[in-house]
C-alpha positions in Angstrom: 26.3 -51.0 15.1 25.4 -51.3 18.8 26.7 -48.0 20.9 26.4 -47.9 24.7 25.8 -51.9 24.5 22.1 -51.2 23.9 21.1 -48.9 21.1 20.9 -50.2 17.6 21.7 -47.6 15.0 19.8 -47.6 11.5 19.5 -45.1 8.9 21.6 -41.4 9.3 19.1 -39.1 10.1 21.2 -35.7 9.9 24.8 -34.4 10.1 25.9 -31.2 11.8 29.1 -29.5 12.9 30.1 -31.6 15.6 28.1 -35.0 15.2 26.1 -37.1 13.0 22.4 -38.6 14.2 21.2 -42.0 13.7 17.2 -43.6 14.0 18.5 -46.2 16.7 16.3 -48.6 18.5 16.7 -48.9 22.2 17.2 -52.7 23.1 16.5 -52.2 27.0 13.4 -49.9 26.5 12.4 -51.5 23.2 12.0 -47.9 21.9 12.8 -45.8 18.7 15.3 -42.8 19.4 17.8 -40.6 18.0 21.6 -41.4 18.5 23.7 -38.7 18.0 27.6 -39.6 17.8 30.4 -37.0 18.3 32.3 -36.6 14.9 36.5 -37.1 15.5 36.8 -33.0 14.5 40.2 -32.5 14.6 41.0 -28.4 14.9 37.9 -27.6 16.5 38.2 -26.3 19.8 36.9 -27.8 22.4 35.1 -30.0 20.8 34.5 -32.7 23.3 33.6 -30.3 26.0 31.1 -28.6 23.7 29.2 -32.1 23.0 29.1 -32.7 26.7 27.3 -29.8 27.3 25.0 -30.2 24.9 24.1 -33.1 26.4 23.7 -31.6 30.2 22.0 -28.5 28.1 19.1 -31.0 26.9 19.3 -33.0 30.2 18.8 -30.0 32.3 15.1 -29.3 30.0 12.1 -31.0 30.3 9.4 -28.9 27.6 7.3 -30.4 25.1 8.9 -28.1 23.1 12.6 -28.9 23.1 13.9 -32.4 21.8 14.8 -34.8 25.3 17.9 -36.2 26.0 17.4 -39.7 27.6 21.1 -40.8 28.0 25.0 -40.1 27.0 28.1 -41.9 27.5 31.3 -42.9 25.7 31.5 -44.6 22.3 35.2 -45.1 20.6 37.2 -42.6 20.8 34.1 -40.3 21.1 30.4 -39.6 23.1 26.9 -40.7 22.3 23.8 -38.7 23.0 20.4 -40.7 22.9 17.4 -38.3 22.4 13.7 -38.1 21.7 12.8 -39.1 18.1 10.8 -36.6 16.7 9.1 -37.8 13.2 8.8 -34.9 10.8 11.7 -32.7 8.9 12.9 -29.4 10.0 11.5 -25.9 9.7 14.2 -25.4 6.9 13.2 -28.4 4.7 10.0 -27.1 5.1 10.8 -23.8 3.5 11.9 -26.0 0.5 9.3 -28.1 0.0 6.7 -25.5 0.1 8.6 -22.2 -0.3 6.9 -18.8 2.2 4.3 -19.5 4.3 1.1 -17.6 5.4 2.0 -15.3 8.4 -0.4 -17.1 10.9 1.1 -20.4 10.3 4.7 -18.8 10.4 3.7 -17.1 13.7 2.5 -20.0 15.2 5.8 -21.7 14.6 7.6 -19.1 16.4 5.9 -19.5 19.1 6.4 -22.8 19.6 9.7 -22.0 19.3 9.9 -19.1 21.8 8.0 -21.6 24.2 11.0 -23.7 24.1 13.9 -21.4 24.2 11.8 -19.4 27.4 12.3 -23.1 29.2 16.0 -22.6 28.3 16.1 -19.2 30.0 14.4 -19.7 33.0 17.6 -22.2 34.0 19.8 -20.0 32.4 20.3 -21.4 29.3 21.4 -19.2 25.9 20.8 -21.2 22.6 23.3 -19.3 20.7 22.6 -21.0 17.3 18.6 -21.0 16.4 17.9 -21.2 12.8 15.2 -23.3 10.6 17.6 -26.1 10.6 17.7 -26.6 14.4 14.2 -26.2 14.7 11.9 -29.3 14.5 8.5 -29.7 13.3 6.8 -33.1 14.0 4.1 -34.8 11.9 1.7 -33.7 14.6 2.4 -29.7 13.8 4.8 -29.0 17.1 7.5 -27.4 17.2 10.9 -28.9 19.1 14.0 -26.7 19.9 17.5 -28.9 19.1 20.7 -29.0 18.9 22.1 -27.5 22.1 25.9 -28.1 20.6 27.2 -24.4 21.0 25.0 -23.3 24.2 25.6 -20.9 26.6 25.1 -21.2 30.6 24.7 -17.7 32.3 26.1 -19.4 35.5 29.1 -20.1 34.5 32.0 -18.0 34.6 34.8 -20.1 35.2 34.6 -22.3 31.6 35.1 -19.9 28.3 34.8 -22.5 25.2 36.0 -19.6 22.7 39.2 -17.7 22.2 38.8 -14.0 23.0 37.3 -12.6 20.4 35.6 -15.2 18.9 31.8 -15.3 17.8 30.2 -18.6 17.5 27.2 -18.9 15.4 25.2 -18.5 12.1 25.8 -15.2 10.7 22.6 -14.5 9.1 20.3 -15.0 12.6 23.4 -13.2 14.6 22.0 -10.7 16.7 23.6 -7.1 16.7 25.2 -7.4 20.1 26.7 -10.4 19.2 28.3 -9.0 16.3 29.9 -6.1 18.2 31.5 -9.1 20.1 29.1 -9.0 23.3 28.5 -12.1 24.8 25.0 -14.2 24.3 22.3 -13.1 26.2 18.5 -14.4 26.3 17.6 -11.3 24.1 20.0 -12.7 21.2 17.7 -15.4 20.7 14.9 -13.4 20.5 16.4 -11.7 17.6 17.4 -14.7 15.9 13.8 -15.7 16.4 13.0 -12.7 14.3 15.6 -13.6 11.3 13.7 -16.9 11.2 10.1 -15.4 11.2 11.4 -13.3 8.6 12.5 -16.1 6.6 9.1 -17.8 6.9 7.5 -15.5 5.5 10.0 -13.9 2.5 11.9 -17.1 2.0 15.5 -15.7 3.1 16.6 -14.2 6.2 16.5 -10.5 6.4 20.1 -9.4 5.5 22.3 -11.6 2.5 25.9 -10.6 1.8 29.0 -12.6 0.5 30.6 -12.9 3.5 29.8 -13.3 7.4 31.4 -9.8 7.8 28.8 -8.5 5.8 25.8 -9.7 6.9 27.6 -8.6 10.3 27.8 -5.2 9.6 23.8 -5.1 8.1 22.6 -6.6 11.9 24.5 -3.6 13.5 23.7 -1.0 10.9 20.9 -1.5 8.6 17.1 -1.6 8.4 15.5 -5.1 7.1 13.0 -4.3 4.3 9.4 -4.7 5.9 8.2 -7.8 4.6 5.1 -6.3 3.7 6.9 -4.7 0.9 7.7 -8.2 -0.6 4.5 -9.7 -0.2 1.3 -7.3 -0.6 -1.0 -9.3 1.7 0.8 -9.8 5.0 -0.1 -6.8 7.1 1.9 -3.7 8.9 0.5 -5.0 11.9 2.8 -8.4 10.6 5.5 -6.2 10.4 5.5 -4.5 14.0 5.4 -7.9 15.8 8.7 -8.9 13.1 10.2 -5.4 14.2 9.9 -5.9 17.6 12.0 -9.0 17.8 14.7 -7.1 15.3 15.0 -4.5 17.9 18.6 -3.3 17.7 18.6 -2.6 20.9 18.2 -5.8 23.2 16.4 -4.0 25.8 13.6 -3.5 23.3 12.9 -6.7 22.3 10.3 -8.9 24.2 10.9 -12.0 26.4 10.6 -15.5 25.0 8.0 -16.1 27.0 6.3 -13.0 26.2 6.2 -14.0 22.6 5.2 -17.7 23.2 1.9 -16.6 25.6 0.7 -14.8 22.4 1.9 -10.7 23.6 1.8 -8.5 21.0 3.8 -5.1 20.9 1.9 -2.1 22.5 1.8 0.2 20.1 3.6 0.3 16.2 6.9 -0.6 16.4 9.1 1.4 14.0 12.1 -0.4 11.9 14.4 0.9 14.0 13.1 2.0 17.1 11.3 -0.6 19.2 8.8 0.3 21.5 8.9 0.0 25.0 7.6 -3.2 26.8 6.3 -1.4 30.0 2.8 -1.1 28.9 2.5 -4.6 28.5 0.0 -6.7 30.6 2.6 -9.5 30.7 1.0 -13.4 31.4 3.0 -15.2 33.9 6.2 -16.9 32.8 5.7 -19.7 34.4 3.0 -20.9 31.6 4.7 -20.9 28.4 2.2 -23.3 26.1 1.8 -20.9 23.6 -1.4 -19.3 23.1 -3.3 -19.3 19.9 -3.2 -15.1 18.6 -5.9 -13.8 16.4 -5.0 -13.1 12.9 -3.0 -9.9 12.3 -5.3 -7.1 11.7 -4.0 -4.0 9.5 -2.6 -1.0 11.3 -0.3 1.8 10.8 3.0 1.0 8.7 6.1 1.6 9.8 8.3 4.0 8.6 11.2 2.6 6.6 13.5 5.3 7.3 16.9 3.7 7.8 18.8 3.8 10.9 20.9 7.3 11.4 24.5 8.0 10.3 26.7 5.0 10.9 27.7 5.1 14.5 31.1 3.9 16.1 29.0 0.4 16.5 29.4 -0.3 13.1 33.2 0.3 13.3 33.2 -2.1 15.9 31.7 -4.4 14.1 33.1 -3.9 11.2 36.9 -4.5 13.2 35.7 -7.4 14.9 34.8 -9.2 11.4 38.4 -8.3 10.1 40.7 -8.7 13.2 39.1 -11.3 14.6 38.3 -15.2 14.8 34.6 -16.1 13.4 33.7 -19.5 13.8 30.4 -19.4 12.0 28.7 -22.1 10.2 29.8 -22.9 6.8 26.3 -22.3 5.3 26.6 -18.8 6.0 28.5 -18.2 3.0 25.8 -18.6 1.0 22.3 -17.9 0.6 19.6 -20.3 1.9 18.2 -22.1 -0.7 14.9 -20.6 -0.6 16.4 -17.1 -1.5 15.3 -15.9 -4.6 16.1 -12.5 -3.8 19.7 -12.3 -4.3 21.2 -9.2 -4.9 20.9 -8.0 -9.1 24.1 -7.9 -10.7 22.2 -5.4 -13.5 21.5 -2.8 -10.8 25.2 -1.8 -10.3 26.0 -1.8 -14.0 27.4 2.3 -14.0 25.7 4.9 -16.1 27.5 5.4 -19.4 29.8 8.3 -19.6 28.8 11.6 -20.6 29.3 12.6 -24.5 31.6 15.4 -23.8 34.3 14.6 -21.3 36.3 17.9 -21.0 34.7 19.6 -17.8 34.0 16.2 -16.4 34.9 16.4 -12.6 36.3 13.1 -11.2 34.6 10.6 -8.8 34.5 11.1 -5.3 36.4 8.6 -3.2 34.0 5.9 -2.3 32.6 6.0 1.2 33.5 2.6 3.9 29.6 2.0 3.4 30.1 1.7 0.1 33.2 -0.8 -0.1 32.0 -3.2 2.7 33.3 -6.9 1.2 30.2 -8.9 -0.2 27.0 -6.4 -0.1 25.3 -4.9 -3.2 26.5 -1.3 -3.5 24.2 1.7 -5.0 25.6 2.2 -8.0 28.5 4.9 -8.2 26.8 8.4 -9.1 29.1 9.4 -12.7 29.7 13.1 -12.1 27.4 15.4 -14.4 30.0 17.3 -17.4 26.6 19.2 -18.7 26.2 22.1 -15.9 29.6 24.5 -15.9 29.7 25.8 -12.1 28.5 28.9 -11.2 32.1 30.2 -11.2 32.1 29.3 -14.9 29.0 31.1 -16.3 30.0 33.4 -19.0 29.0 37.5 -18.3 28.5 39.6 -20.7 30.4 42.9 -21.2 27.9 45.8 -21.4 27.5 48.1 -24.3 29.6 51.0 -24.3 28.3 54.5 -25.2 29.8 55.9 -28.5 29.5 55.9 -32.3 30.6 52.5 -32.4 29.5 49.2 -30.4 32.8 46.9 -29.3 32.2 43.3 -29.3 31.2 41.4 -26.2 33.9 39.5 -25.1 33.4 35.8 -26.2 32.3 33.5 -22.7 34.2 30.6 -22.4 33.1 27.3 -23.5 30.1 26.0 -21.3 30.9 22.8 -21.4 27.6 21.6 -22.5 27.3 18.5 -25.1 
């Protein structure tokens, strides 16, 4: 098939949400390249707008680490996008063929990455959907930033490509402020960044649930389990530099370009509680080739203390997954298929029930926490039938003076087994 009268497509390279990308040759140029065509969605708002953006979103970047766009027009009924060929596989068939990797190789990665996305920002660019599947790695070890289908441009505020309401993106790489409905900043792909990073090294992103909702709820509310738990031999020094991208709070997270140049937090970042950037010696944005860090040396752990009682945020989000529209990819209703750290059906199996029922006191109501759709409850406490209150216990009736001794008065049953 010829498309714009001068690229030859061959083999299907890849399919995503809105289009599908062919090897092509260019005719004029005498050049491989990628062709990506728009898919005829029907139901899908806004479609055609979206794939013309991406195409002025790649157009508008020129970094060694983001995938070029060399041309677009019309095909059909439809648009083409001709783009840089990059030979390799993506960070996600990577995790499959070779399962977690060491934590130097999967920093370097994000670095590339970051190098990439901090091109995006400085012209005002928001990714909105970075994930090991839109993240290249070439046969020569870089790292390329694609698929700019869902992007965000900070300048404009006359062009709204979602109903109100509606969060676009991957729900396990969301960040928290996106869930609460916020709009996309540069901070939310930081913390995506993070969810990735944290893949690379555990083999699934930090929070899994049946649903989007779910996983929702866990960006706004819950602590990620230090990785270091899951694999003795990355260090806590490891985990601050993950914790510092999963900031909860956006303000707390450092800059893409911070990350690409090689900055490391300034002091141990806790779980929840990011440190401050201020004491940074920040390198100069305007050189983002990443810089080759030191292994991670040991340092003090973090404490895993989970974040405080739930707040009104997770409300929000909680109202936002129910009320509203999510248009998040399909893969999120599943685990990635490097997780082997699935939730275990055996560890919600309840406790059998006591021997002697009669003084059992009934289960409390469960909590909201506790009924969220799709996460892997604690196990429901069974209430204890061997310990009689203290308004039970039996007293005994003293002795009375006299020829004869009455008999105690009998206690009531105790209730033990």
């Amino acid at each position: 098939m010829l498309v714009g009268d001068r690229y030859r497509l061959g083999d299907p390279l890849g399919r995503g949400g809105m289009g599908e990308v062919y090897r092509a040759v260019d005719q004029v140029l005498d050049r491989q390249v990628a062709v990506k065509l728009m898919l005829p969605v029907r139901n899908t708002l806004a479609a055609t707008e979206r794939f013309q953006r991406e195409a002025r979103a790649a157009a508008a970047l020129s970094d060694p680490h983001v995938v070029a766009a060399f041309d677009f027009g019309s095909h059909g009924d439809g648009f083409y996008l001709a783009m840089e060929l990059v030979e390799g596989r993506t960070v996600s068939q990577e995790l499959k063929r070779y399962g977690p990797l060491p934590a130097d190789r999967a920093v370097d990665i994000i670095r590339q990455a970051a190098a990439g996305l901090a091109a995006a920002h400085r012209v005002g660019i928001v990714h909105r959907d970075i994930k090991p599947g839109n993240l290249l790695l070439a046969d020569d070890g870089t790292v390329k930033v694609a698929d700019f289908g869902i992007v965000r441009f900070l300048d404009d505020t006359t062009t709204t490509l979602t109903a109100t309401g509606q969060i676009v993106g991957t729900s396990h790489y969301l960040s928290p402020e996106r869930a609460l409905g916020k709009p996309a900043e540069a901070p939310s792909d930081v913390y995506a960044l993070g969810c990735v990073l944290y893949q690379l090294v555990t083999g699934h992103p930090p929070f899994l649930a049946d649903d989007p909702a779910s996983i929702m709820y866990q960006h706004v509310e819950t602590t990620a389990v230090p990785p270091s738990d899951l694999r003795s031999e990355l260090s806590d020094e490891f985990d601050s530099f993950l914790f510092w991208l999963l900031a909860k709070d956006p303000t707390q997270r450092p800059t893409a370009a911070q990350i690409a140049n090689g900055a490391r937090p300034p002091v141990t970042v806790h779980p929840t509680e990011a440190a401050t950037t201020e004491s940074i010696a920040l390198p100069s944005e305007a050189d983002t080739q990443p810089v080759e860090a030191p292994p991670f040396e040991v340092s003090r752990r973090p404490s895993r203390k989970l974040l405080a009682t739930a707040t009104a945020g997770a409300t929000v989000a909680l109202a936002i997954a129910a009320t509203v529209g999510i248009l998040l990819d399909a893969n999120t209703l599943k685990a990635p298929a490097t997780s082997n750290l699935g939730p275990d059906s055996s560890a919600t199996t309840p406790a059998p029930k006591p021997s002697t029922p009669k003084t059992t006191t009934p289960k409390a109501a469960p909590t909201p926490s506790q009924t969220v759709a799709g996460t892997s409850a604690a196990p429901q406490p069974t209430a204890r039938s061997t310990q009689p209150s203290n308004t039970s216990k039996p007293t005994k009736t003293p002795p009375t003076k006299g020829p004869k001794k009455p008999k105690p008065s009998k206690p009531p049953h105790g209730g033990k087994p």
